[in-house]
C-alpha positions as CSV (number, residue, x, y, z in Angstrom):
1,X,97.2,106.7,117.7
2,X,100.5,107.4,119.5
3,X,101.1,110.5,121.5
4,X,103.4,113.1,120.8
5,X,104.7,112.3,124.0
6,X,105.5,108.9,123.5
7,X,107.3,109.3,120.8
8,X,109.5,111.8,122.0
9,X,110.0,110.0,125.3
10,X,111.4,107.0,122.9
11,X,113.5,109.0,120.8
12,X,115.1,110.7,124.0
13,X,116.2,106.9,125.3
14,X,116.6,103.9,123.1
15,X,115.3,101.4,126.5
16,X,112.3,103.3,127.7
17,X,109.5,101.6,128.1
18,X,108.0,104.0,125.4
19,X,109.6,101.7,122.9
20,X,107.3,98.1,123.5
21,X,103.5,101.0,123.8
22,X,104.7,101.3,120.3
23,X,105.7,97.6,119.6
24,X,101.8,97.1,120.7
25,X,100.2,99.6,118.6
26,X,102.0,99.6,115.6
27,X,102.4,95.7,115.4
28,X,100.2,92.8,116.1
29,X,100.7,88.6,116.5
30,X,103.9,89.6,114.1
31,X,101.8,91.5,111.2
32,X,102.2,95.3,111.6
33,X,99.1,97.8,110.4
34,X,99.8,99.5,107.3
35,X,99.1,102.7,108.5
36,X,102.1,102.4,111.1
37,X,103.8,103.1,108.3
38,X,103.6,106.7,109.0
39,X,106.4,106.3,111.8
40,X,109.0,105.6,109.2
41,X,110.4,109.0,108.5
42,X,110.6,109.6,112.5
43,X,112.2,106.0,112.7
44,X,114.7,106.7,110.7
45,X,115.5,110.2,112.2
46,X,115.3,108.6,115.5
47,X,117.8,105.4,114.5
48,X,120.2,107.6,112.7
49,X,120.1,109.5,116.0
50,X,121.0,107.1,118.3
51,X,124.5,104.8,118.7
52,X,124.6,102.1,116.6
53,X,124.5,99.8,119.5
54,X,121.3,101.5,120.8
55,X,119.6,101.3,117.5
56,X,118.8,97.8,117.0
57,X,115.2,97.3,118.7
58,X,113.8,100.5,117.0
59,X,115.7,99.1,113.0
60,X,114.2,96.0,113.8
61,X,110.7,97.5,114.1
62,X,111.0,99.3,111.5
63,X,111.6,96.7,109.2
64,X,108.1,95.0,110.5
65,X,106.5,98.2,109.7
66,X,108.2,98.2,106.8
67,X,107.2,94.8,105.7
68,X,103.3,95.9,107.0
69,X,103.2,99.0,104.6
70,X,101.0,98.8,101.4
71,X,102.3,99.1,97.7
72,X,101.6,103.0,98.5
73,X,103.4,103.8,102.0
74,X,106.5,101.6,100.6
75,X,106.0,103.9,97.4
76,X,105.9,107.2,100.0
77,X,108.7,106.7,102.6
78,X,111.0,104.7,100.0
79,X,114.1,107.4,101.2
80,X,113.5,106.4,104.7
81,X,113.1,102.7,104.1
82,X,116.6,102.9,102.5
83,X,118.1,104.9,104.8
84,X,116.6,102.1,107.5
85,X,118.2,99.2,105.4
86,X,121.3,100.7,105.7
87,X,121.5,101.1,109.0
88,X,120.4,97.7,109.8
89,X,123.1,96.6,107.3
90,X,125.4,98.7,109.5
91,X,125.0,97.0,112.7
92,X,124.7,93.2,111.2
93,X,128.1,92.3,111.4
94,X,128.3,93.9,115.6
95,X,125.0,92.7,116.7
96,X,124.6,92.4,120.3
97,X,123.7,88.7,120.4
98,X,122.8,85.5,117.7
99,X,119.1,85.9,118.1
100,X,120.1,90.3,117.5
101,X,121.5,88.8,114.4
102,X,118.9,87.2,113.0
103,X,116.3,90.1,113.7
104,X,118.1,92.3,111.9
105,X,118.9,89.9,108.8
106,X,115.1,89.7,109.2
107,X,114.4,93.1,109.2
108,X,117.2,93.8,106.4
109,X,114.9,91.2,104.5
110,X,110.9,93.3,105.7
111,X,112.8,96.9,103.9
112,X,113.7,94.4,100.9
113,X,109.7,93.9,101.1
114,X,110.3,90.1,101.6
115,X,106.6,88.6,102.7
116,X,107.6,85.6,103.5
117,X,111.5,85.7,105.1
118,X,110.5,89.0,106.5
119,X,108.4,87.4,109.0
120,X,109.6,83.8,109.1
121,X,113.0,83.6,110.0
122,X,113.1,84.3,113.6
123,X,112.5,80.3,113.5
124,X,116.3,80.1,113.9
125,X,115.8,82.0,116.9
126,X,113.0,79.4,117.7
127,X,114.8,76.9,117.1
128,X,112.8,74.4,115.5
129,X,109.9,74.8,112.8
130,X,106.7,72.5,111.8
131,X,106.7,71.5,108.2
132,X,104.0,69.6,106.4
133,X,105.1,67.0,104.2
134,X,103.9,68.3,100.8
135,X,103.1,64.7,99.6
136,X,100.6,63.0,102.9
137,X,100.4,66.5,104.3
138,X,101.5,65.1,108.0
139,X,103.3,67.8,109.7
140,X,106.1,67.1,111.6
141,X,108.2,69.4,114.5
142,X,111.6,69.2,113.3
143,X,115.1,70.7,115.5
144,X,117.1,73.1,114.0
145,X,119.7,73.6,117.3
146,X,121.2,70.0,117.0
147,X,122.2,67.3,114.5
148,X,118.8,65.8,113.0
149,X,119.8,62.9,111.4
150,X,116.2,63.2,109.3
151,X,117.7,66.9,107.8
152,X,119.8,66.8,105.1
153,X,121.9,70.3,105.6
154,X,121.8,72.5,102.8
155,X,121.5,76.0,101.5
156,X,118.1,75.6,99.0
157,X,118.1,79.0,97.3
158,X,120.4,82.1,96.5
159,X,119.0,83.5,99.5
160,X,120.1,81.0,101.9
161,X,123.5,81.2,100.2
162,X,123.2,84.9,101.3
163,X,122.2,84.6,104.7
164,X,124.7,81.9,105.4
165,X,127.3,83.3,104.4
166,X,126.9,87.3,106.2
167,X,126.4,84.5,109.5
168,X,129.7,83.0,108.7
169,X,131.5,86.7,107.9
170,X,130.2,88.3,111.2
171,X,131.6,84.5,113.2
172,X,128.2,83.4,114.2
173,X,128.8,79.9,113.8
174,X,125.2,78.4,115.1
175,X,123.3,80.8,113.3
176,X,124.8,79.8,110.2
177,X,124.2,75.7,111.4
178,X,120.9,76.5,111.7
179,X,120.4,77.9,108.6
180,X,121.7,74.9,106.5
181,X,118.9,72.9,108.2
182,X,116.4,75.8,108.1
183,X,117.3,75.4,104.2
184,X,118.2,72.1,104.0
185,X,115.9,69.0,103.2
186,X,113.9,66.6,104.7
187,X,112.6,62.9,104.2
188,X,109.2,62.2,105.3
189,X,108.6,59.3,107.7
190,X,105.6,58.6,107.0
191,X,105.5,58.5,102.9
192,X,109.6,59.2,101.9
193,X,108.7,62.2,100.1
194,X,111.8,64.3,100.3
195,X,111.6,68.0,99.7
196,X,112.9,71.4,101.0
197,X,112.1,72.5,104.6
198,X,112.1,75.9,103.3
199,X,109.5,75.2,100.8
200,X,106.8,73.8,103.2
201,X,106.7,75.5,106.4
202,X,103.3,74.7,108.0
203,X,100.8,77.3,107.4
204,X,103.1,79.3,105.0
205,X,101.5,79.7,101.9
206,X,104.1,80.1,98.7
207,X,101.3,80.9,96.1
């Protein structure tokens, strides 16, 4: 459980280290305990509180807490979650960096309720994902920073479409590259199946 203390030490300063003690107990190898959703009334007091350019850690968070809550805590805080969204849409377009840029597209995507974007598009930030060919089921490590003659560029779905173009509205010219091959398509080596990247992320399951 997280002090008192703690929190207020966070809310009082947006760098403290207060801020990654509650990273650690609220969330966990990128899956968040659905009882952390009981911070998000005081994360959206705190965020609405602080500058928009000091906000973006604690939106970002609270879209994986967000994400982590059951049908019922979505249900409970659905004011705060709103207000959370918003202010994440707020500070898209003035991020503080690409990688700031897709956390909060990310976390924009976790208060949408998203269970599969919501935790999976920081592989821009990665830059490179492992797909398994959907046909021989060999997986392959594929580059999203440069020119991969193998990719076929793309934008598979009306979420891509989306994403691509708030990157291209707030001028972040490489995040929006990356997301054409994120979304784009892919001929196996090994068989010639070709299908979307998107679709067949390794480990990601889409039933």
């Amino acid at each position: 459980m997280i002090s008192s203390e703690v929190l207020a030490s966070a809310a009082a300063d947006p760098t403290s280290l207060a801020w990654d003690f509650i990273w650690q107990e609220s969330c966990h190898q990128g899956t968040c305990d659905p009882a952390s959703a009981v911070l998000l009334p005081w994360l959206a007091q705190t965020c609405a509180a602080f500058a928009r350019e000091d906000r973006e850690k604690a939106v970002v968070l609270a879209g994986f807490i967000a994400l982590g809550a059951d049908d019922a805590g979505r249900a409970a805080y659905a004011d705060e979650i709103t207000t959370l969204r918003a202010l994440a849409v707020d500070r898209l377009p003035s991020a503080s960096s690409d990688s700031m840029f897709v956390y909060l597209q990310q976390a924009i995507l976790g208060f949408d309720g998203d269970e599969i974007w919501g935790k999976e598009l920081d592989h821009l930030n990665d830059g490179e994902i492992d797909v398994q060919c959907p046909e021989c089921d060999e997986e392959w490590l594929l580059d999203l920073e440069s020119e991969d003659s193998r990719i076929e560029s793309g934008l598979s779905s009306g979420l891509a479409r989306r994403l691509h173009a708030e990157a291209v509205q707030a001028g972040r010219g490489s995040v929006a590259a990356r997301l054409t091959r994120l979304f784009g398509r892919f001929s196996c080596p090994d068989c010639g199946t070709r299908f979307n990247l998107a679709d067949h992320l390794a480990g990601i399951s889409y039933q």
